[in-house]
PyMOL Python script that loads the backbone (N, CA, C, O; Angstrom):
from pymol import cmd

cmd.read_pdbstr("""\
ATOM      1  N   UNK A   1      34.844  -4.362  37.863  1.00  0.00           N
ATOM      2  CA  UNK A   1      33.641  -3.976  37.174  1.00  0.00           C
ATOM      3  C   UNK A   1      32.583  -5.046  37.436  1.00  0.00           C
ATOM      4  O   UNK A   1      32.873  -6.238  37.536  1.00  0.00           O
ATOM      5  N   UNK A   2      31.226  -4.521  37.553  1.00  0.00           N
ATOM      6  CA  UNK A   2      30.378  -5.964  37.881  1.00  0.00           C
ATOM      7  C   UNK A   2      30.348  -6.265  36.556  1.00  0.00           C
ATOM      8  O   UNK A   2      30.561  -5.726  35.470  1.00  0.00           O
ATOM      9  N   UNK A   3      29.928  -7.568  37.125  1.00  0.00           N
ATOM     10  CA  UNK A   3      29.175  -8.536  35.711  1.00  0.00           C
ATOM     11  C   UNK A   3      28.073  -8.354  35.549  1.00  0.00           C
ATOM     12  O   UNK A   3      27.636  -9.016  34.608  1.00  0.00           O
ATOM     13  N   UNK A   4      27.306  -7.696  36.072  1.00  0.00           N
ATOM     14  CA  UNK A   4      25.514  -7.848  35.377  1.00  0.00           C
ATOM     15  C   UNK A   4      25.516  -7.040  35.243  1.00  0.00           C
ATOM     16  O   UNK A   4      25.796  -6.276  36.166  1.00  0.00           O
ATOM     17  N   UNK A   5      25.122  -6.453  33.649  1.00  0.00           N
ATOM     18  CA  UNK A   5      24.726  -5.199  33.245  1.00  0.00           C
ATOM     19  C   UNK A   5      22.948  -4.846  33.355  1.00  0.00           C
ATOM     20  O   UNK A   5      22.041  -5.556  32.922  1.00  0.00           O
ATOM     21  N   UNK A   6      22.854  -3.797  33.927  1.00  0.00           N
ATOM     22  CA  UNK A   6      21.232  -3.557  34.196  1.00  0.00           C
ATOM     23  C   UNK A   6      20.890  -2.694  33.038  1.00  0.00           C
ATOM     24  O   UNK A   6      21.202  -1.504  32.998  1.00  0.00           O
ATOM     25  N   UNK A   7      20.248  -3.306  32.103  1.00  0.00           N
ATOM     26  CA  UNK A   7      19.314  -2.683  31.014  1.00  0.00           C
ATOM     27  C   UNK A   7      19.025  -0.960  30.798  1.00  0.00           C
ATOM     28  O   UNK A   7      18.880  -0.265  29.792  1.00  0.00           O
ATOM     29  N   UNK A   8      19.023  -0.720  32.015  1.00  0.00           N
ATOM     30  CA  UNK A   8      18.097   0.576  31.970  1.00  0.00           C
ATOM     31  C   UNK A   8      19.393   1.823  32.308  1.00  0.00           C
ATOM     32  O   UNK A   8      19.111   3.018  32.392  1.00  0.00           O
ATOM     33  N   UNK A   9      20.627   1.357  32.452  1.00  0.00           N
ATOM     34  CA  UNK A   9      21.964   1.607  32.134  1.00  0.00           C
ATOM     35  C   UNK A   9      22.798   1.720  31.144  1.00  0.00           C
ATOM     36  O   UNK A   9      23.797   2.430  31.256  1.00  0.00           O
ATOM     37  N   UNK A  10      22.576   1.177  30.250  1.00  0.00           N
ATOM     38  CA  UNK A  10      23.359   0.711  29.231  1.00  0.00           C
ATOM     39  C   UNK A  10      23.647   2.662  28.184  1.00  0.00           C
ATOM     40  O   UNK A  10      24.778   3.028  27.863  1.00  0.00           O
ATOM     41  N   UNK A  11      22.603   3.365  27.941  1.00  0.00           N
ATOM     42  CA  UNK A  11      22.804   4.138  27.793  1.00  0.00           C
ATOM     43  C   UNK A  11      23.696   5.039  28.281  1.00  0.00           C
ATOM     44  O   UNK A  11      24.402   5.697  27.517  1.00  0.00           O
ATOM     45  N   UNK A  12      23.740   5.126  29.231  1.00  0.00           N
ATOM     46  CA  UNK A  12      24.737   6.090  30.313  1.00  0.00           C
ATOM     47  C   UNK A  12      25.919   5.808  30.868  1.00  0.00           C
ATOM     48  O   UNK A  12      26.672   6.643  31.369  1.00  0.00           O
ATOM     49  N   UNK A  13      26.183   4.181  30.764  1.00  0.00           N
ATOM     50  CA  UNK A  13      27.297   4.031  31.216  1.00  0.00           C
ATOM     51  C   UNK A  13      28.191   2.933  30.119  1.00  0.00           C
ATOM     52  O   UNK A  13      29.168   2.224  30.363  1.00  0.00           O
ATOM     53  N   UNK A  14      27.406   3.131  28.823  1.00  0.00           N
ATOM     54  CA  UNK A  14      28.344   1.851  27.440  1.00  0.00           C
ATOM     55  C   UNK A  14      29.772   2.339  27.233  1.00  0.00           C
ATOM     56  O   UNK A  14      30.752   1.603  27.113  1.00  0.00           O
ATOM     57  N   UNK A  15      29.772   3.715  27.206  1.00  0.00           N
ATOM     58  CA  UNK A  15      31.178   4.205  26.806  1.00  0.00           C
ATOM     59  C   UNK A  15      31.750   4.132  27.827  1.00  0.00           C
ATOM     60  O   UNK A  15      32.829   3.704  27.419  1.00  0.00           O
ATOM     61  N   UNK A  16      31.872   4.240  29.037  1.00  0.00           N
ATOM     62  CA  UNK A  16      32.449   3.975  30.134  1.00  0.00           C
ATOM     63  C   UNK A  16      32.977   2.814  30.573  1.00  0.00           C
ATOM     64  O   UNK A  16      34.023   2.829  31.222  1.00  0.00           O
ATOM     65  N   UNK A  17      32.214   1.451  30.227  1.00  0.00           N
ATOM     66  CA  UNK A  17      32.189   0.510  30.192  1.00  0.00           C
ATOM     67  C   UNK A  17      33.137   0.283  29.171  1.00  0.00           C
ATOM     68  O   UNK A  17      34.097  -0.381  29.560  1.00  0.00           O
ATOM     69  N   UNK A  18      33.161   0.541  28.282  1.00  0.00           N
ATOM     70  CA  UNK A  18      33.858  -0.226  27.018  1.00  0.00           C
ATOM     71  C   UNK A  18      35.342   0.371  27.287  1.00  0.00           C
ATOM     72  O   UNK A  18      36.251  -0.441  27.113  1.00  0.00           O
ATOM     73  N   UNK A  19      35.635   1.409  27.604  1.00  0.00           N
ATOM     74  CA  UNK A  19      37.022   2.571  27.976  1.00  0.00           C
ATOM     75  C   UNK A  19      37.600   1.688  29.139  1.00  0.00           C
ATOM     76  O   UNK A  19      38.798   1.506  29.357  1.00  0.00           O
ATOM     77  N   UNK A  20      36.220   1.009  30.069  1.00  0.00           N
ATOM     78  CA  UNK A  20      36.966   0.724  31.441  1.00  0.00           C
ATOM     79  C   UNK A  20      37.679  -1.108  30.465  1.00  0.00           C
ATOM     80  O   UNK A  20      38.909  -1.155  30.465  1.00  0.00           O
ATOM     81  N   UNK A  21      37.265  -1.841  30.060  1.00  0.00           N
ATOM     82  CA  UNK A  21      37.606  -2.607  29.723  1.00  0.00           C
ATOM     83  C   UNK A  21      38.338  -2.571  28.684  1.00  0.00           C
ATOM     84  O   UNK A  21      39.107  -3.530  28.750  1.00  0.00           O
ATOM     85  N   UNK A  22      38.548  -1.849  27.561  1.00  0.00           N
ATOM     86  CA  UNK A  22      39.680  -1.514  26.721  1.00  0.00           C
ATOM     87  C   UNK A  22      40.993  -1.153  26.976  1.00  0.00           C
ATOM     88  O   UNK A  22      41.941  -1.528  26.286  1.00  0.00           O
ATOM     89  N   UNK A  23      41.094  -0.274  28.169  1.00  0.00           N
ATOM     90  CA  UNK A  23      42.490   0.265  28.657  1.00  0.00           C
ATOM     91  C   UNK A  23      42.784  -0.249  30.105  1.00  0.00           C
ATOM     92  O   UNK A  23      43.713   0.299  30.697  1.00  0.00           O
ATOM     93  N   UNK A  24      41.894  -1.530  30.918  1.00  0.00           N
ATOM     94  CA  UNK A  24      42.554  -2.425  32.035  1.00  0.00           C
ATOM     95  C   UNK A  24      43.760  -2.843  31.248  1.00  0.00           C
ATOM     96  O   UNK A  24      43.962  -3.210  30.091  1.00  0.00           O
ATOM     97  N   UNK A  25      44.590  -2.616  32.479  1.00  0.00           N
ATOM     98  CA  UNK A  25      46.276  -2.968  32.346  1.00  0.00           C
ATOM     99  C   UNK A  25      46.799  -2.484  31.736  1.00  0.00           C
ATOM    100  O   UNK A  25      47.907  -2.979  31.531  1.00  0.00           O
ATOM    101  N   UNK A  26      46.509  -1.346  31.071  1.00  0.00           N
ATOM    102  CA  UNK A  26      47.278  -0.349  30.461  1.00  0.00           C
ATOM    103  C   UNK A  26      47.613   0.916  30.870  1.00  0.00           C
ATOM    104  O   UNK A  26      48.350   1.643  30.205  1.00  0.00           O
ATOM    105  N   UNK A  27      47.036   1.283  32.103  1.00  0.00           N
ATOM    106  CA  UNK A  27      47.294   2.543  33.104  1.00  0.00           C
ATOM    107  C   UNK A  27      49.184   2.414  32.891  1.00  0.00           C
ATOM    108  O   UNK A  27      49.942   1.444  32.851  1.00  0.00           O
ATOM    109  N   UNK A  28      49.391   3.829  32.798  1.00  0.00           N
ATOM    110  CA  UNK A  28      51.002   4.552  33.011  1.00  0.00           C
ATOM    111  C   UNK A  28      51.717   3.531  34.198  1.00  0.00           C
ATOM    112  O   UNK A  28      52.486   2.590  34.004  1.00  0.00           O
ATOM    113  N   UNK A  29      51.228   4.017  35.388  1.00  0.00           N
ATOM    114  CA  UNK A  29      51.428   3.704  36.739  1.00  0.00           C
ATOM    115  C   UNK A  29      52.165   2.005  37.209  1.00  0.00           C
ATOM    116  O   UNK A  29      51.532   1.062  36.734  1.00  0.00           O
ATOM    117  N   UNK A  30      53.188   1.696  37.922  1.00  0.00           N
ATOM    118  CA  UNK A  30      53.498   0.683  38.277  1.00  0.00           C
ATOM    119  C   UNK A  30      53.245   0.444  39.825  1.00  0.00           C
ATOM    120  O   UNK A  30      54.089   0.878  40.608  1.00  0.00           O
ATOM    121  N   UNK A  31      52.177  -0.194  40.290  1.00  0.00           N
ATOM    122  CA  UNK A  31      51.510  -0.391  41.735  1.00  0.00           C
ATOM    123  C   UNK A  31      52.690  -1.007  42.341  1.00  0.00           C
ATOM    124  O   UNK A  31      52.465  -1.071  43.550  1.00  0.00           O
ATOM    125  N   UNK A  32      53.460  -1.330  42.160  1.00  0.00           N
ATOM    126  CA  UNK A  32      54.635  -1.824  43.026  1.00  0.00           C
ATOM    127  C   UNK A  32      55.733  -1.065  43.564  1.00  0.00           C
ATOM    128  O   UNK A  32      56.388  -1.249  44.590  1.00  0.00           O
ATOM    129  N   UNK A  33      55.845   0.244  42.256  1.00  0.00           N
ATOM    130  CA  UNK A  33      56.715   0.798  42.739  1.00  0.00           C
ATOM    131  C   UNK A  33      55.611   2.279  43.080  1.00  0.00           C
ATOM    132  O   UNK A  33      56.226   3.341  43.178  1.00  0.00           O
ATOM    133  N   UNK A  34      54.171   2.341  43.239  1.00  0.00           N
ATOM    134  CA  UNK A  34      53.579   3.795  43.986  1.00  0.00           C
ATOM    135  C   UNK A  34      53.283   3.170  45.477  1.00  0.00           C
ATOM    136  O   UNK A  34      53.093   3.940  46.418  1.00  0.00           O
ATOM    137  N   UNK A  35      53.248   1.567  45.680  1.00  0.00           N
ATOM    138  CA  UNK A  35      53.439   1.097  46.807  1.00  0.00           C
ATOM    139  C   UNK A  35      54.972   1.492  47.426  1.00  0.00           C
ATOM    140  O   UNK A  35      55.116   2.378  48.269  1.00  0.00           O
ATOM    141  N   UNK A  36      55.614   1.034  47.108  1.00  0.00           N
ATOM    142  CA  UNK A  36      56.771   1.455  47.851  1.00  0.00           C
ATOM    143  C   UNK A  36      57.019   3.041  47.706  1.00  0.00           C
ATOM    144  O   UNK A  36      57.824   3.307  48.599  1.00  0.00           O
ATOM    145  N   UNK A  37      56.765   3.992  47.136  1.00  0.00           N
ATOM    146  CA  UNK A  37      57.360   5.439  47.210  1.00  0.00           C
ATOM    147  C   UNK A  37      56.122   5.568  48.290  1.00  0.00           C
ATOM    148  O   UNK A  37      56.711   6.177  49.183  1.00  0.00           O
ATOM    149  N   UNK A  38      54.812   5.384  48.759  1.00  0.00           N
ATOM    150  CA  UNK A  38      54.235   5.453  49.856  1.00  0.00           C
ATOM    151  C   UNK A  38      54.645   5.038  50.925  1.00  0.00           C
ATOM    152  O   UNK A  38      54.517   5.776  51.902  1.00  0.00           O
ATOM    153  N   UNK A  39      55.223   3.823  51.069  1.00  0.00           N
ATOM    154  CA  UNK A  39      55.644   3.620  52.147  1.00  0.00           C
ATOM    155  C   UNK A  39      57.304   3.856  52.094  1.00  0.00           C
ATOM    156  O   UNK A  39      58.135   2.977  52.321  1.00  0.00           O
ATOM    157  N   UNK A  40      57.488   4.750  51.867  1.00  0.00           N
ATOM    158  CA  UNK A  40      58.806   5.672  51.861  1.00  0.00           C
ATOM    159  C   UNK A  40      58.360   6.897  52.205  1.00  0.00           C
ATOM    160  O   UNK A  40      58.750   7.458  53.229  1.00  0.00           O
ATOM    161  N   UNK A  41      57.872   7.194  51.734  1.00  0.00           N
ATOM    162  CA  UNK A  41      57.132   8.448  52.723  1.00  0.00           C
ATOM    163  C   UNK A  41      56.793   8.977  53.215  1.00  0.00           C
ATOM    164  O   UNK A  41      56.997  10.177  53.397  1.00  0.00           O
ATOM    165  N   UNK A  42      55.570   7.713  53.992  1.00  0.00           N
ATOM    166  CA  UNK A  42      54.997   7.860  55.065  1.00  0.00           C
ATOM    167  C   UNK A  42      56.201   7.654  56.531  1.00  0.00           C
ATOM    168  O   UNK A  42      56.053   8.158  57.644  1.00  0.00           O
ATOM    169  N   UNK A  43      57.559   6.609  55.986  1.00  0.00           N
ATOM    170  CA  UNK A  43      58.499   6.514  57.038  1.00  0.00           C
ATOM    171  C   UNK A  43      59.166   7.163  56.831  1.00  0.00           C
ATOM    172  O   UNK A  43      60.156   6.641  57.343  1.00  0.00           O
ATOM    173  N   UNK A  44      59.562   8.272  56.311  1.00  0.00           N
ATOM    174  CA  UNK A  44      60.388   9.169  56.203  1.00  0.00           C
ATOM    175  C   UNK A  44      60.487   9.975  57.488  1.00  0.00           C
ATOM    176  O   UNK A  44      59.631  10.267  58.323  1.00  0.00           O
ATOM    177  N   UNK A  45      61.824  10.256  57.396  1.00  0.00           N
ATOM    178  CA  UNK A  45      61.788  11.265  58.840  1.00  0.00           C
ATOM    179  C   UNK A  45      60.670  12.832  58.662  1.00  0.00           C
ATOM    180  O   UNK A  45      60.012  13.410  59.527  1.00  0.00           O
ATOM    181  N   UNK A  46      60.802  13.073  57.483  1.00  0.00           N
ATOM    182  CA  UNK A  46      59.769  14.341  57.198  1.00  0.00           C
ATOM    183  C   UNK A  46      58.688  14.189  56.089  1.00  0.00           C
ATOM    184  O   UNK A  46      58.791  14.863  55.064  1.00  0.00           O
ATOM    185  N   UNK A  47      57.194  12.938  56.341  1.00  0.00           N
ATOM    186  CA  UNK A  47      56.780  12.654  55.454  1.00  0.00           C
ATOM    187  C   UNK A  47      55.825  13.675  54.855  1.00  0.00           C
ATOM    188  O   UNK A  47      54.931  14.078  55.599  1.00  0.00           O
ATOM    189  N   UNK A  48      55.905  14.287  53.257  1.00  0.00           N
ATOM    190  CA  UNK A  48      55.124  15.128  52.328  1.00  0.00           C
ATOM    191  C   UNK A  48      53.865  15.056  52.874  1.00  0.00           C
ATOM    192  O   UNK A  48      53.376  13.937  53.028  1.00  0.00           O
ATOM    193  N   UNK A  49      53.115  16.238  53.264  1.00  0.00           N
ATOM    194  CA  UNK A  49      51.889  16.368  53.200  1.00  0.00           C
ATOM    195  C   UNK A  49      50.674  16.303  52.046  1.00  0.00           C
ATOM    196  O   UNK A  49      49.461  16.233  52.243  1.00  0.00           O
ATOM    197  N   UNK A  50      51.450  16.352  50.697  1.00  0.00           N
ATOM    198  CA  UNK A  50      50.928  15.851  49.501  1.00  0.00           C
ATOM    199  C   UNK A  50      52.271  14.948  49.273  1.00  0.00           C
ATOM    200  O   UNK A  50      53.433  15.018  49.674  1.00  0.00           O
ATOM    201  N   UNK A  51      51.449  13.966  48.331  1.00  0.00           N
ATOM    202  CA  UNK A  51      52.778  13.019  47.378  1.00  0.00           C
ATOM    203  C   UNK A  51      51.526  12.847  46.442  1.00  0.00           C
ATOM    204  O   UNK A  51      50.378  12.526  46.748  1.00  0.00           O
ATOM    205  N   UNK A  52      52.208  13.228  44.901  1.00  0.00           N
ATOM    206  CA  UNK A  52      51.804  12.892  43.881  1.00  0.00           C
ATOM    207  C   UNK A  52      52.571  11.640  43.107  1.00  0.00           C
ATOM    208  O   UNK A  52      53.773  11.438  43.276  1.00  0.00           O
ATOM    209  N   UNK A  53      52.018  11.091  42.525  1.00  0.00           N
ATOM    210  CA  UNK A  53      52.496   9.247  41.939  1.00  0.00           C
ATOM    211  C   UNK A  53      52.331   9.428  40.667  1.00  0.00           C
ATOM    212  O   UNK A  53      51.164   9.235  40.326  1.00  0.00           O
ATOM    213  N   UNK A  54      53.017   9.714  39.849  1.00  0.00           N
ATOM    214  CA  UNK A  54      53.100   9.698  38.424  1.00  0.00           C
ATOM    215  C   UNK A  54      53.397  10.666  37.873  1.00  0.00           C
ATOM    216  O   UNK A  54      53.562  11.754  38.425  1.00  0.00           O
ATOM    217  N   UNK A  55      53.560  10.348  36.232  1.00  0.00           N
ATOM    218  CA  UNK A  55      53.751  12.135  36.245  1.00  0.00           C
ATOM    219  C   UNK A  55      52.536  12.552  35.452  1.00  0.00           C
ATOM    220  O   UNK A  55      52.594  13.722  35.072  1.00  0.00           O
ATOM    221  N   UNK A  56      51.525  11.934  35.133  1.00  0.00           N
ATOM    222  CA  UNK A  56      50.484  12.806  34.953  1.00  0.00           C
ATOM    223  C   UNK A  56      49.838  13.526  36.206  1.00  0.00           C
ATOM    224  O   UNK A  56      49.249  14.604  36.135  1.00  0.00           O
ATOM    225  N   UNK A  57      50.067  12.616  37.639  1.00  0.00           N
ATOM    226  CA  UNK A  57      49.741  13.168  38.682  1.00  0.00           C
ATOM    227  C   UNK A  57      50.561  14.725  38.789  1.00  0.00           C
ATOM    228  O   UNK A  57      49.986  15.691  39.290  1.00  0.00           O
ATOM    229  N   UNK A  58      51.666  14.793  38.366  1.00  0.00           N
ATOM    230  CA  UNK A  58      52.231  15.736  38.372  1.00  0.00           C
ATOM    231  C   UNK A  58      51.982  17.061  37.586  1.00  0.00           C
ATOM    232  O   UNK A  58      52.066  18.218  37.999  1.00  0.00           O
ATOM    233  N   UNK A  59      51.645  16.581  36.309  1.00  0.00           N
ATOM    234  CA  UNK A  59      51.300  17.525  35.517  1.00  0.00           C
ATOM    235  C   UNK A  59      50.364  18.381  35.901  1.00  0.00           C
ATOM    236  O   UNK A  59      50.427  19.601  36.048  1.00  0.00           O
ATOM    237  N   UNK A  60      49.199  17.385  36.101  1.00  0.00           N
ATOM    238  CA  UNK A  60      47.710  18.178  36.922  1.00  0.00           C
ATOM    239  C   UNK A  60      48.003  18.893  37.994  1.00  0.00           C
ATOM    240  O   UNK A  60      47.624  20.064  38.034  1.00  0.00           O
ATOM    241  N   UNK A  61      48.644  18.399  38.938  1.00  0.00           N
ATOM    242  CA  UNK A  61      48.650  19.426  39.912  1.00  0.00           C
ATOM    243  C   UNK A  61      49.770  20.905  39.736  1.00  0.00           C
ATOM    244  O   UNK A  61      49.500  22.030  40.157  1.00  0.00           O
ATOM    245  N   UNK A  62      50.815  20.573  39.132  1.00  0.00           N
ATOM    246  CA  UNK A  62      51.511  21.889  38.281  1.00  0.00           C
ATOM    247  C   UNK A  62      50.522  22.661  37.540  1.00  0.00           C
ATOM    248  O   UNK A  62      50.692  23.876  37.647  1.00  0.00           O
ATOM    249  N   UNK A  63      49.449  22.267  36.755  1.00  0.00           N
ATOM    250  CA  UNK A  63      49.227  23.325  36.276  1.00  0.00           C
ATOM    251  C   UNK A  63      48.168  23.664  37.155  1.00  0.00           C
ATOM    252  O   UNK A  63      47.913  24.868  37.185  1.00  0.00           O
ATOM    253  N   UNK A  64      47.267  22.698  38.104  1.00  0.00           N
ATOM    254  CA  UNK A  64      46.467  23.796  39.083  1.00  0.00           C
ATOM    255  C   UNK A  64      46.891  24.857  39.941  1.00  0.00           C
ATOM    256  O   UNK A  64      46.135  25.716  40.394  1.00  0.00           O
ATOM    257  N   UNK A  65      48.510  24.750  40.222  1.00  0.00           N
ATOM    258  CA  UNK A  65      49.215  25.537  40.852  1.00  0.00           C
ATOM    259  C   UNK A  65      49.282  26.654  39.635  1.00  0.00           C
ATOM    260  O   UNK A  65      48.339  27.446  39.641  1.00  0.00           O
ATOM    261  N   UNK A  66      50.071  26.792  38.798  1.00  0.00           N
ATOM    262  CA  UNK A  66      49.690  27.980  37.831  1.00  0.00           C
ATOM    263  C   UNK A  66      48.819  28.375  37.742  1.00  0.00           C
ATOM    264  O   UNK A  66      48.900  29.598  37.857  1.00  0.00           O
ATOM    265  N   UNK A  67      47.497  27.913  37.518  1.00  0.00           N
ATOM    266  CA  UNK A  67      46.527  28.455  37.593  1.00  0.00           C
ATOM    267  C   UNK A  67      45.773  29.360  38.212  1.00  0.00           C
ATOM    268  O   UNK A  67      45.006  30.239  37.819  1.00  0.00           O
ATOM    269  N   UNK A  68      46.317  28.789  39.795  1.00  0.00           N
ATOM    270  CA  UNK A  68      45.973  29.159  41.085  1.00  0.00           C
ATOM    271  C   UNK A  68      46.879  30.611  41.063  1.00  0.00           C
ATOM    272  O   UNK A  68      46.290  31.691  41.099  1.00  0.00           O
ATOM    273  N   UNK A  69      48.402  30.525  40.998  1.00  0.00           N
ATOM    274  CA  UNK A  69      49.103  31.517  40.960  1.00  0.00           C
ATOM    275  C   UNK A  69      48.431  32.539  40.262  1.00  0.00           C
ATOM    276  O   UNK A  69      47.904  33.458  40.889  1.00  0.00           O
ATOM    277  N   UNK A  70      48.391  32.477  38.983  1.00  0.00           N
ATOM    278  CA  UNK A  70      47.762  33.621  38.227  1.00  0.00           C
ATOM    279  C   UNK A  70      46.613  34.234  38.694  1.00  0.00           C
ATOM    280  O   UNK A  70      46.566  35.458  38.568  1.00  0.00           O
ATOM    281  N   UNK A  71      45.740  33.705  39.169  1.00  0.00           N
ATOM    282  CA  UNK A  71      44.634  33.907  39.457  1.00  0.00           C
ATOM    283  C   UNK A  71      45.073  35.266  40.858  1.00  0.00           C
ATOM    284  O   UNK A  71      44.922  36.486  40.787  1.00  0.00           O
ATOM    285  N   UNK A  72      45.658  34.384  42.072  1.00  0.00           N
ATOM    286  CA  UNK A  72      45.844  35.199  43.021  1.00  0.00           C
ATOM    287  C   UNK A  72      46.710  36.422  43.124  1.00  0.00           C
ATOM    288  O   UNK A  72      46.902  37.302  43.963  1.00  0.00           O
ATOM    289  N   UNK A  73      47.121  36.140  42.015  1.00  0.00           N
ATOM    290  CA  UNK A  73      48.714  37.446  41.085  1.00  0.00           C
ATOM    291  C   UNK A  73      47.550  38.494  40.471  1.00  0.00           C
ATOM    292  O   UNK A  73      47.274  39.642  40.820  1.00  0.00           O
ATOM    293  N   UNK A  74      47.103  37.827  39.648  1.00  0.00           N
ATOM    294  CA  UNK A  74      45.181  39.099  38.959  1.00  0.00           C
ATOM    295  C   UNK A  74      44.931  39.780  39.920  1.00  0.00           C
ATOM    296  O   UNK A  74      44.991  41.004  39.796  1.00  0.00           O
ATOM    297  N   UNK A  75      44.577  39.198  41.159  1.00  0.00           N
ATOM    298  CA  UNK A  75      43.834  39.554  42.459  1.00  0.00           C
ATOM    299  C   UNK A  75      44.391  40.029  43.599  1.00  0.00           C
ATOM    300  O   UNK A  75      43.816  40.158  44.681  1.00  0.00           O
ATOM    301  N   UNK A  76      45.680  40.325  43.306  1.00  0.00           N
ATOM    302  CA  UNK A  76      46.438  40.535  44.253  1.00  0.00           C
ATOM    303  C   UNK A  76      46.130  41.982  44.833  1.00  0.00           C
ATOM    304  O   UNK A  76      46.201  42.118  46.055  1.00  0.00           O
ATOM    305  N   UNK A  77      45.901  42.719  44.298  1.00  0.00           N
ATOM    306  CA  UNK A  77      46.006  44.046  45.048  1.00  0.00           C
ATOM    307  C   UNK A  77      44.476  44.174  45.607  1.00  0.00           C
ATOM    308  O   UNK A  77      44.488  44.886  46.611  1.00  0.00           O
ATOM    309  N   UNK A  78      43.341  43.779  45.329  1.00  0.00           N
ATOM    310  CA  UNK A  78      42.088  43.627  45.514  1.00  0.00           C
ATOM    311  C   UNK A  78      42.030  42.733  47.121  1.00  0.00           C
ATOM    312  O   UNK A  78      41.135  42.804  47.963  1.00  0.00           O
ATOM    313  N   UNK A  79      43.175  41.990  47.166  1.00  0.00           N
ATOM    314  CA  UNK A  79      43.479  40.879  48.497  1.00  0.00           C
ATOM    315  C   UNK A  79      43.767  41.814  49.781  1.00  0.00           C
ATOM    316  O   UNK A  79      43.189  42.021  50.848  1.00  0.00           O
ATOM    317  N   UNK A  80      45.615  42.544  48.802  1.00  0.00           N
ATOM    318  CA  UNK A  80      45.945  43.498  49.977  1.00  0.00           C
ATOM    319  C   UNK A  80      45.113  44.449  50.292  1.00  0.00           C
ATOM    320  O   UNK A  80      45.485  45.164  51.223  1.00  0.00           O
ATOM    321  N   UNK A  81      43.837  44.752  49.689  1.00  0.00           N
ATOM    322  CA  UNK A  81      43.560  46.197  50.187  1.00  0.00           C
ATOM    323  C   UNK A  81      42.570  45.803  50.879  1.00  0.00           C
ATOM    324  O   UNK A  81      41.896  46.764  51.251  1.00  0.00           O
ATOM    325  N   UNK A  82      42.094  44.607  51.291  1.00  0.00           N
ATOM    326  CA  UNK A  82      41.238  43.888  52.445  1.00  0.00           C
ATOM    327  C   UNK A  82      41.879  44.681  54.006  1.00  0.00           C
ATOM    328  O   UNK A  82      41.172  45.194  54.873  1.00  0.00           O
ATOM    329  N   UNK A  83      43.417  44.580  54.012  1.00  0.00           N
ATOM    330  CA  UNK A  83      44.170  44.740  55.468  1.00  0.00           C
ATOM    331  C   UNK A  83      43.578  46.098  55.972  1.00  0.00           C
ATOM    332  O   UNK A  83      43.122  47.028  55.306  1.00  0.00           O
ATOM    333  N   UNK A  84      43.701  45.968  57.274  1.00  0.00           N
ATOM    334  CA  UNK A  84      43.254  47.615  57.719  1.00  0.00           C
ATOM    335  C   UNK A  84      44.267  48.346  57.762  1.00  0.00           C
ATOM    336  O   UNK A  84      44.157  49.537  58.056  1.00  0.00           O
TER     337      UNK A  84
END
""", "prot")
cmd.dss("prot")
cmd.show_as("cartoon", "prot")
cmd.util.cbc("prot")
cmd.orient("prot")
């Protein structure tokens, strides 16, 4: 985070500021071990074209996948009847 706060900021970015400095070092995540599951991955004989690191990373993208599903499941027959 910088150190000089510019005046004409302070409005727009105080709560941000105060969140970013209240919860440093308190993130879920252990950088030692999303370092190493990356570089396990990337040397893997078949490395993931996505890798998610955590499990909130996980959560989010599970439910954009549901989301996504439903959506294209709604739309499904509107899709197939595109084909000639």
């Amino acid at each position: 985070m910088a150190s000089q706060v510019i005046e004409d900021y302070t409005g727009t970015d105080a709560d941000k500021r105060s969140w970013s400095t209240n919860n440093n070092g308190k993130q879920q995540g252990n950088p030692a071990r999303g370092a190493e599951a990356i570089i396990n991955a990337v040397t893997s004989e078949k490395p993931p074209l996505h890798l998610l690191l955590g499990g909130d990373a996980y959560e989010e993208a599970t439910k954009k996948l549901d989301s996504l599903h439903h959506e294209f499941e709604t739309w499904r027959d509107v899709t197939l009847s595109t084909n000639f």
